[in-house]
C-alpha positions in Angstrom: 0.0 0.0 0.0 0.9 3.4 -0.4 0.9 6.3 1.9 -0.7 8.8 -0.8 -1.9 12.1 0.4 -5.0 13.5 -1.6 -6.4 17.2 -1.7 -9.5 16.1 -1.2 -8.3 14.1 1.7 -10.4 10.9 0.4 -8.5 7.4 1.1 -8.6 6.5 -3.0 -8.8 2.6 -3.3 -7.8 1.3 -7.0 -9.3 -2.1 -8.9 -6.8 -3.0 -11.7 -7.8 -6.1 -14.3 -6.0 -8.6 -14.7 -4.9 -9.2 -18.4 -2.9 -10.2 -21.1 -0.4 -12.7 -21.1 1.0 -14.3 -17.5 4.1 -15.0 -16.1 3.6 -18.7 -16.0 7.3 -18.4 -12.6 5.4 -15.5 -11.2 5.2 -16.1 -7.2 3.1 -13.3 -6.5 0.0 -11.6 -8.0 1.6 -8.5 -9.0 4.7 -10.8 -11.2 1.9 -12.7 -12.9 0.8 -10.2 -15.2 3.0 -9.2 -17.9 0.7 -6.7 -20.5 1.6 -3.4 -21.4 -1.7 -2.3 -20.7 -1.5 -4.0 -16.8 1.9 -2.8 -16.3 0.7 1.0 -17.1 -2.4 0.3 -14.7 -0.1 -1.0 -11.8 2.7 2.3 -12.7 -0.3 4.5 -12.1 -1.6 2.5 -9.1 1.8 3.1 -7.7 1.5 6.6 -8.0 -1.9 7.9 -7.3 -3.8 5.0 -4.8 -3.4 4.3 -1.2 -3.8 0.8 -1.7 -5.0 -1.1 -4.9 -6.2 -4.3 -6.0 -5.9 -6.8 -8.6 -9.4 -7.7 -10.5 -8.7 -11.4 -11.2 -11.2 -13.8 -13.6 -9.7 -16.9 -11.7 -9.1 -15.1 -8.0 -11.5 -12.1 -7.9 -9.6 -9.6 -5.8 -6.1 -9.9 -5.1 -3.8 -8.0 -3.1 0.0 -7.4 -5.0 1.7 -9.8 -2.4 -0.8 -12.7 -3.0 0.4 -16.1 -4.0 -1.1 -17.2 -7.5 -0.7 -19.8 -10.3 -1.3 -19.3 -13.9 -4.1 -19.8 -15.1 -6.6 -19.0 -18.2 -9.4 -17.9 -17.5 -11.8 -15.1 -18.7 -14.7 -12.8 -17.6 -17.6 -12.8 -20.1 -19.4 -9.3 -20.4 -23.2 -9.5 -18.3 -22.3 -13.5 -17.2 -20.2 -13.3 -13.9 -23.0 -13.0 -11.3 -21.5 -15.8 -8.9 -17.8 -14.1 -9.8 -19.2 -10.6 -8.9 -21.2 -11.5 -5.7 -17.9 -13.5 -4.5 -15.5 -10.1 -5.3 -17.7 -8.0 -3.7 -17.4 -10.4 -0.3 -13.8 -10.2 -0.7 -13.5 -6.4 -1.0 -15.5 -5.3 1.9 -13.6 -7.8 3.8 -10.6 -6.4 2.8 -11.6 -2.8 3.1 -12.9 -3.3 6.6 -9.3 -5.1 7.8 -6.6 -2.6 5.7 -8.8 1.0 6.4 -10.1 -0.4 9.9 -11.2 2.9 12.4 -11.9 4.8 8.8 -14.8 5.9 7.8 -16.4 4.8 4.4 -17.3 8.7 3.7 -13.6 9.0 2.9 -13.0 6.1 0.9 -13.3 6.5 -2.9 -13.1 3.2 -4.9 -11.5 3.9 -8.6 -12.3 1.5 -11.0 -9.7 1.3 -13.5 -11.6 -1.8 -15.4 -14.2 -2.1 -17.9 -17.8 -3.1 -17.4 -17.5 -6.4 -17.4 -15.5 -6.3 -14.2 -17.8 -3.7 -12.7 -20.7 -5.2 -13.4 -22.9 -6.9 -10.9 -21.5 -5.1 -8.2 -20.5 -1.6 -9.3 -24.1 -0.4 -7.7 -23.5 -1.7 -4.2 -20.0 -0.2 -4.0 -21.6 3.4 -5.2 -24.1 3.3 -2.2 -21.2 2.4 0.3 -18.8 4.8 -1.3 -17.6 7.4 -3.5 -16.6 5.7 -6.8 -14.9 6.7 -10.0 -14.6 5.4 -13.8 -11.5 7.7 -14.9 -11.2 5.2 -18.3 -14.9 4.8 -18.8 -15.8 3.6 -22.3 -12.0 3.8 -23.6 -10.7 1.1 -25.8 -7.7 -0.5 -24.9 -5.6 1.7 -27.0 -7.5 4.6 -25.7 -6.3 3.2 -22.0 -2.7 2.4 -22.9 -2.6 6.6 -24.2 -4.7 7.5 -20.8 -2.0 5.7 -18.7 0.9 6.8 -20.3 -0.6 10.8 -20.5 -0.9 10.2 -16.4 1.9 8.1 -15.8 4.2 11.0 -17.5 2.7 13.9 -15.3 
């Protein structure tokens, strides 16, 4: 996690696909994933989030230090009801243990993924907390650009 200060003092929470190709030695979640288009998500993770996460098809959420395997797996847009309901378990879990005393006021939850990984439980997270779509509706290409635009600032 990193200790990111905000001007609008919200604690910013990042969700990051997985994609591409994988690092079939990777030991941890954050080796497995080798794309261009990841490794721009996780540079600007890095640099703008308090803490991120890993949007897996196999996993569902994954913190950076998790252990994974390969695998090859993935989400299909408006069928991932079961995937979605089980991520959204895992998240509040996990937001409830790392941000414990904070309040959910000041957490804003950036989704840096497309619908198919929002979908199903985008809704819930918006009542609970501010969220965010910064790439909404860009092509990959159009993301790659994004992330390199912000990851140059």
């Amino acid at each position: 996690m990193t200790n990111t200060t905000h001007n609008n003092n919200m604690i910013q929470i990042g969700l990051i696909p997985c994609c591409g190709p994988k690092d079939s030695n990777a030991k941890t979640a954050r080796e497995l994933y080798t794309s261009d288009l990841f490794k721009k998500n996780a540079e600007y993770a890095d640099n703008n989030f308090d803490a991120w996460y890993i949007l897996s098809a196999e996993y569902g959420i994954l913190q950076l230090h998790d252990g994974v395997e390969t695998y090859d797996k993935k989400l299909k847009r408006g069928k991932n009801e079961d995937w979605s309901d089980a991520v959204l378990g895992d998240f509040m879990t996990r937001v409830v243990t790392d941000f414990e005393g904070e309040s959910w006021e000041d957490i804003e939850v950036v989704f840096m993924c497309g619908e198919s990984y929002r979908s199903g439980w985008e809704s819930t997270l918006q009542e609970r907390f501010e969220t965010s779509i910064p790439m909404k509706g860009l092509e990959i290409g159009e993301q790659k650009s994004w992330l390199k635009e912000q990851n140059s600032i």
